[in-house]
C-alpha positions, 0 to 999 in steps of 0.5 A: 232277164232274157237277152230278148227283153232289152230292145238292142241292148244287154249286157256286152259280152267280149269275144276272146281275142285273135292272134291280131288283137292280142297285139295291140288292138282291143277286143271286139265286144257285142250286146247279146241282141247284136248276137242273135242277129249275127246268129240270123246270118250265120245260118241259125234261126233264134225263137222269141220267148215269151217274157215269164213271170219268174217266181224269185222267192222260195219258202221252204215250209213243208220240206222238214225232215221228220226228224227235226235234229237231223243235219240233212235238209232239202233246201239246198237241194231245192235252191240249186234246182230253182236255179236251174229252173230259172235258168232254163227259163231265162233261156231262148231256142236256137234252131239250126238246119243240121237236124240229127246231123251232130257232125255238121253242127259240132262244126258249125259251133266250132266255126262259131266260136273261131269267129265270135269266142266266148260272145257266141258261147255265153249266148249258145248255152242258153239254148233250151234245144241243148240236152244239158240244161234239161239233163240239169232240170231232171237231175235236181228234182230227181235228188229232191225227191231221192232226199225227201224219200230218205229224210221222210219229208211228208207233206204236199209240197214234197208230193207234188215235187215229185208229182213233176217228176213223175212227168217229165218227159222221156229225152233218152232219144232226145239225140234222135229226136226230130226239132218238132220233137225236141221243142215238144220236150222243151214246152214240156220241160218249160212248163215243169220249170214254172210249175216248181217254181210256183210250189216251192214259192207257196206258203 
């Protein structure tokens, strides 16, 4: 679920505590939507997404090796990238005034993580601007499609895994890339997550 689907609520997440706390007092926890809204006054604009109707199922029909008694098969391949899918999915877009400017931001989150610990890291992580969960995305589908090619998995499902793959976008200057670029990545990349999850969902 994303942390924008409970109104106010969430799970809590405990900051890491200081030096003070550690001596006595309890640490200072926050829900994810108390976090988004520290994010608001700390300089950082966080964009609603909309609720997805993720696809919790993998029928792995269609992704058998030719050879029926070889010990290699796709579907932990194709589990971990369903994962991946969905955890971009679940994500949100965090959007700063640094633009290119990774100095600044390093020590933006820095500050961050100084006044709010792992609270503002656990939320972080889930922004689909960050290069790693779209790395994540591209690297699983690409081992996919790498197993298939070995085991000769010969089927439509399999074609069109790779089919996805074939459009993914070009992120190799993602870190050059303007925010208006980055979110066009992301809506891109957004849509292949659904997409592979709606194939490997079918009979």
């Amino acid at each position: 679920m994303s942390i924008l689907d409970k109104k106010g609520g969430g799970k809590h997440i405990t900051r890491t505590p200081s030096a003070r706390e550690t001596q006595g007092q309890e640490p200072k926890t926050y829900s994810e939507a108390e976090l988004i809204g520290i994010l608001a006054t700390e300089g950082a604009l966080v964009i609603p997404q909309p609720p997805w109707n993720i696809p919790t199922t993998i029928n792995y029909s269609g992704l058998e090796p030719e050879n029926p008694e070889s010990s290699l098969r796709l579907q932990p391949l194709v589990f971990k990238c369903a994962n991946a899918c969905r955890s971009y999915l679940s994500g949100l877009i965090i959007r700063d005034s640094f633009g290119n400017d990774h100095t600044k931001r390093r020590f933006w989150r820095n500050t961050m993580y100084q006044k709010y610990g792992d609270a503002f890291s656990q939320v972080y992580k889930k922004n689909k601007l960050r290069i790693n969960p779209i790395t994540r995305v591209l690297g699983s589908l690409r081992v996919i499609v790498s197993a298939s090619r070995l085991l000769k998995v010969h089927s439509a499902k399999a074609a069109a895994i790779e089919e996805l793959t074939k459009q993914f976008p070009d992120f190799s200057l993602y870190h050059e890339m303007s925010d208006e670029e980055r979110l066009k990545i992301v809506e891109k990349v957004t849509s292949l997550c659904k997409s592979f999850l709606e194939i490997v969902a079918k009979e």
